[in-house]
N, C-alpha and C positions, 0 to 999 in steps of 0.2 A: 385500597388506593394504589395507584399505579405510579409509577417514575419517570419522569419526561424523558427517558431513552427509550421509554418504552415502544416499540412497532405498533402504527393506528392497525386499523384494517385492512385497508388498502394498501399499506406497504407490507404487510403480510403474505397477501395473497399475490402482490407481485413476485415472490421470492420462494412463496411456499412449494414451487412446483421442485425445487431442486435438491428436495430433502428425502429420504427412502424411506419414509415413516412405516412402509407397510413391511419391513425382515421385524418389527422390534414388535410385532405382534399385538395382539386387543390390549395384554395385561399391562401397556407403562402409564407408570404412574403420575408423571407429569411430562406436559405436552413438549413439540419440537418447540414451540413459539414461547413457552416459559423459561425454555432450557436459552434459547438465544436472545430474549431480553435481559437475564442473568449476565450475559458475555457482553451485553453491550452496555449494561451497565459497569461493570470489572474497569472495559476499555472507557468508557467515560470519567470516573471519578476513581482512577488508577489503584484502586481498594487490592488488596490480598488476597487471593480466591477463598481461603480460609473467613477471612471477613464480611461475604456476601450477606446482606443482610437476610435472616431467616425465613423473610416471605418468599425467596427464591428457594427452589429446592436446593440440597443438600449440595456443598461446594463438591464433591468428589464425583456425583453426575454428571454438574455441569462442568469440570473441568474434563472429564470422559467424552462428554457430547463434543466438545470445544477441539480435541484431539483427534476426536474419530473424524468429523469433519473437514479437520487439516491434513490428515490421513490419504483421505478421501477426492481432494481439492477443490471440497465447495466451496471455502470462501473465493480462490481466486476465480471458479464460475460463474458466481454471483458477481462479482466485482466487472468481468466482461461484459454481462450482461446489461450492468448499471451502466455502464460507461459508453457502448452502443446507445441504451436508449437514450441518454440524456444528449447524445450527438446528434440524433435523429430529432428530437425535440425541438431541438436548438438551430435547426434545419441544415444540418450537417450529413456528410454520408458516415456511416455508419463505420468504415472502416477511415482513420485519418490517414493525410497523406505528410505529414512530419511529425516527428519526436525531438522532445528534447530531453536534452541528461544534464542531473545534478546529484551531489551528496551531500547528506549531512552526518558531520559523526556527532555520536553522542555517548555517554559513559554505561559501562555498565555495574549495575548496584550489587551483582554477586560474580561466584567463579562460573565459566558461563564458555562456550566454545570460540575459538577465532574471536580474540582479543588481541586488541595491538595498541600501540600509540604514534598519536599523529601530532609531529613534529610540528608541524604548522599550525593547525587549532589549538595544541596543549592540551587533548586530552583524552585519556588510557578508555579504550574502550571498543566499539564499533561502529560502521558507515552505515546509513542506509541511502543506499544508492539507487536513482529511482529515475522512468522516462515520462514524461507525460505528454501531450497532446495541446496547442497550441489555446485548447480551453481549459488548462488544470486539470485534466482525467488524469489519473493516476496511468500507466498504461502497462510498466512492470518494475517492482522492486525487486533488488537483492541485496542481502545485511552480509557482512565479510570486515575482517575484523579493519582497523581503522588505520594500522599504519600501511595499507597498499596505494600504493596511488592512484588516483583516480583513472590515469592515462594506462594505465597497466590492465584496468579491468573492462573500461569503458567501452571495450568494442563490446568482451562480452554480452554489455547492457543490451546493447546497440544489436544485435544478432536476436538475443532471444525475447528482443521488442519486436522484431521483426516476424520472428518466426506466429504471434500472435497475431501481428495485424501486419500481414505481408506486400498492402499496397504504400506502407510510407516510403517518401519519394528521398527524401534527407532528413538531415538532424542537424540540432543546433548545440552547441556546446562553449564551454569557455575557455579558455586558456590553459588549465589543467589537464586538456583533454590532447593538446597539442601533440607530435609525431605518433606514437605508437598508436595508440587509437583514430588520430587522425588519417594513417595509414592505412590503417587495416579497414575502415568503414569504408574507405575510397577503393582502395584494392583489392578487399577480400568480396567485403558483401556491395562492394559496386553500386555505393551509394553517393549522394553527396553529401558535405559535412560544411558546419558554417559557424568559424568559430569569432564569439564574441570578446571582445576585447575592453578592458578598463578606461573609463574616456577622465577626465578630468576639466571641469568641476564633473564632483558625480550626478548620475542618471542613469532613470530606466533603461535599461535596455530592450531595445522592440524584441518581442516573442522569449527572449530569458527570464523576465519578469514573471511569467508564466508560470516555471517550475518553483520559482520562490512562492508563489501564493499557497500552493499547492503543500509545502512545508509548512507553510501558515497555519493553513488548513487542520492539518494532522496534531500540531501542537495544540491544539485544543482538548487534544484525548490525553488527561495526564498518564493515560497506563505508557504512553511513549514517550515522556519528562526522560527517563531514562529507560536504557535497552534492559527490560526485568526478567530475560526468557533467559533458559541454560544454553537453548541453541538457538541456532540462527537463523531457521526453516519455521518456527513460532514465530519469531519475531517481524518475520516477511508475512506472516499470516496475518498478524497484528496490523499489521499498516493496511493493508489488505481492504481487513474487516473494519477499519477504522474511516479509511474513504467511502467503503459503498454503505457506513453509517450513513457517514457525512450526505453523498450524494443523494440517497433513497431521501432521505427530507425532502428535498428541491425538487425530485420530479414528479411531472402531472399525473394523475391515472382519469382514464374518461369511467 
């Protein structure tokens, strides 16, 4: 009996093409598609790789499989891939023409790289700082520890969102994002920038609202309740794999 994280078929074979199953030879013993139900189950009900329940292979494979692939950077080419098609689906061009940036910090549960504390949340940990696309796609995280300011890294975001899907036309941000990053998207990467402001009584804000849902989204995988990775290059993988979970549900296959 199987696990509702489990991959149907069809999402399978949508994803199956980006795996190198043929270096590991006739002899292995359980498949790619056992090994990455195992991990999507981890990332589902936030378990201990150690605690994988016994019908998955051995936790020491899959957390093997789960590295080599991060290694690798299947999950973020998978995650592209998702995120085109469900653009396309959705009768969008394929490549978007805005981004928006937000952070969320959250704690982390052990000693763990680039940890800080963030004055204004109140809590010791790490950001995941992230751009999406005006439908919720994820479009790129980066985790850095939580006392940077937002404005201090945010061009960063804002640049290597770019360098991925290089027709977005501007970006939308908030208040935290003001001069330095404000700056630098306007006069380095020659973009435009649109920052949202706090209105009172509160309300949506058009296109902001966006990346909030999108953190909605993700807290649904308790493996990301808190930041569990020692670095911060898993944890970016995490989010990752945890969106093109999310999104491979939703899309059509003919």
């Amino acid at each position: 009996m199987g696990y509702s994280t489990d991959l149907t078929n069809q999402q399978w074979w949508a994803i199956k093409r980006f795996f190198d199953v043929g270096k590991y030879g006739n002899r292995r013993k359980h498949t790619v598609r056992e090994l990455l139900n195992a991990v999507l189950y981890l990332l589902k009900t936030g378990c201990q790789w150690r605690l994988l329940p016994n019908d998955f292979p051995p936790y020491s494979t899959v957390h093997t499989f789960y590295r080599r692939c991060r290694k690798n950077g299947i999950w973020e080419k998978i995650m592209v891939y998702i995120v085109k098609k469900k653009r396309k689906e959705s009768g969008r061009k394929r490549q978007p023409s805005y981004g928006i940036l937000d952070s969320q910090s959250v704690k982390t549960a052990r000693k763990a790289e680039e940890v800080g504390y963030d004055g204004n949340k109140k809590i010791k940990g790490r950001k995941k700082h992230i751009s999406t696309d005006t439908q919720s796609n994820l479009l790129h995280v980066k985790v850095h520890a939580a006392n940077i300011h937002d404005t201090n890294i945010g061009g960063e975001i804002a640049k290597n969102t770019l360098e991925k899907y290089p027709k977005i036309k501007a970006f939308s941000a908030d208040e935290g994002y003001r001069k330095t990053t404000e700056n630098y998207i306007k006069n380095v990467l020659k973009k435009k920038i649109h920052i949202s402001k706090k209105e009172m009584p509160w309300k949506i804000l058009p296109k902001r609202w966006n990346v909030e849902r999108t953190f909605a989204w993700l807290n649904n995988f308790r493996r990301l309740s808190k930041d569990y990775e020692t670095t911060t290059d898993s944890q970016e993988n995490m989010v990752m794999l945890s969106f093109s979970a999310l999104a491979l549900s939703g899309l059509k296959f003919s």
